[in-house]
Phi, psi and omega in degrees: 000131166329180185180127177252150188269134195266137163303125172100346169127134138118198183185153199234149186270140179284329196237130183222175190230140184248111167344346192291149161095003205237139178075345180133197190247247193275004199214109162336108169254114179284335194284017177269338201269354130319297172303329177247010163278306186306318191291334180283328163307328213286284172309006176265302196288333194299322177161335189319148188215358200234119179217138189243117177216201169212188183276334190263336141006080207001082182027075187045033192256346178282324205260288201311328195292316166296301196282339167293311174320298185308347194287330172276009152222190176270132225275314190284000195283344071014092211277130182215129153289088168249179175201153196252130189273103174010332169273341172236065199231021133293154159358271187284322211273339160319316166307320217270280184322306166327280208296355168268001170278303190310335167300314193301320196274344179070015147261183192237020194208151172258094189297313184247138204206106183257130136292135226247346182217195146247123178271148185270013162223341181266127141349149156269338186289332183272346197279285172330314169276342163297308194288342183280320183307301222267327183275277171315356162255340155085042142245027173207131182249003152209158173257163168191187196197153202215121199059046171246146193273159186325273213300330182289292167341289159318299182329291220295293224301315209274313176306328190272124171302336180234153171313126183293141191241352175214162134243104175255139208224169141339058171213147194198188190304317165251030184238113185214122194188269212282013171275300162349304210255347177086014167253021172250315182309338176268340160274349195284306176335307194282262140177060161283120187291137177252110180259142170236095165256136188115037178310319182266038183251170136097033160082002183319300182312329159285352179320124166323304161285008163282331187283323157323299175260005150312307189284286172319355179247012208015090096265193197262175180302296198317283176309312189322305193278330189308300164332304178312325194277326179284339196283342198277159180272136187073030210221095194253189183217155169223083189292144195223116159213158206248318194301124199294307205282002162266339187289328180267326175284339193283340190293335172299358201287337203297354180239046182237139208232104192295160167285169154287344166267000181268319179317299222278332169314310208267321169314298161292019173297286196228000000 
């Protein structure tokens, strides 16, 4: 699998599986957990090492779930992604939120550590000094931040003691929203990472041109577009399925090798 580079030291798998929806939606359905247990073995055996989840996750039931699963292997072999939800990005209760996703993952380190939104009411100068806090105590070993527009961004950049290391954002072959708005082109500058979720949304699979070139590589819409995406510098993805034979395809996409006029097709989609 590619490997992107983290600002501040270290690599990121380009392509991860993204947790939402495993354990429930806004609630725990305990009666899943068999099944989505099975499926993160499931993404282990294909190769996956880089998993992305939150605290809102089925109410922090998605981080227990990843943290059980992670227990049958070695814990440094694995990159895990959580994020702290907009309500609890004060000061103390930031502090407070780490340590229950670490109790849920059952670990003792965060690799990656998100405010999982921005809030219009909390500082950002308060949030940021909890996560610096959090960083000089070595239980989150990089900050980032999801769903921020350039100037909250910049803020971030300037407010983090350590290189900021991710914004994860909306994005996909037809979704140019944060291209648009100039923060991807500005982590690409910084070498800041842009994770991209929701890649296959917004009808990406039926595009024509996609199926097109898709058809010409005999691969699947999935690779095509996962791929349009991992090609860019700085630029992962976290595609999220419980399904084995989708969980192996979107991971193939990493061996799929677009031309520069199939790039440049697809560029122009929006």
């Amino acid at each position: 699998m590619q490997q992107k580079q983290l600002p501040g030291g270290g690599t990121i798998d380009a392509i991860g599986l993204g947790l939402w929806d495993f354990g429930g939606g806004d609630s725990p359905d305990y009666g899943r957990d068999d099944a989505d247990l099975a499926a993160i073995h499931n993404a282990i055996a294909i190769g996956y090492r880089h998993f992305d989840t939150a605290e809102y996750y089925a109410s922090g039931h998605s981080e227990e779930l990843l943290g059980r699963a992670l227990r049958d292997y070695q814990r440094s072999d694995f990159f895990v992604t959580t994020k702290v939800s907009p309500s609890h990005i004060r000061y103390d209760d930031l502090l407070a939120a780490c340590d229950r996703s670490l109790q849920h993952l059952q670990t003792d380190y965060i690799d990656l550590y998100l405010i999982h939104w921005p809030s219009e009411t909390i500082p950002l100068s308060e949030s940021m000094r909890a996560m610096n806090h959090l960083v000089a105590a070595g239980k989150i070993r990089h900050v980032g931040v999801s769903n921020f527009d350039l100037p909250l961004l910049q803020e971030a950049v300037r407010l983090c003691d350590t290189p900021l290391a991710a914004n994860q954002v909306h994005y996909n072959v037809l979704h140019r929203e944060y291209m648009q708005n100039g923060v991807i082109t500005y982590c690409q500058a910084q070498g800041i990472l842009v994770t991209a979720y929701s890649p296959l949304l917004d009808n990406v699979l039926a595009h024509k041109t996609v199926q097109a070139i898709a058809q010409q590589h005999n691969v699947t819409g999935a690779q095509v577009a996962l791929q349009w995406l991992i090609q860019q510098p700085q630029v992962i993805t976290i595609p999220k399925s419980s399904n084995r034979l989708r969980q192996q395809e979107n991971w193939g996409a990493d061996t799929v090798v677009l031309s520069a006029e199939e790039i440049d097709q697809l560029n122009q989609l929006a």
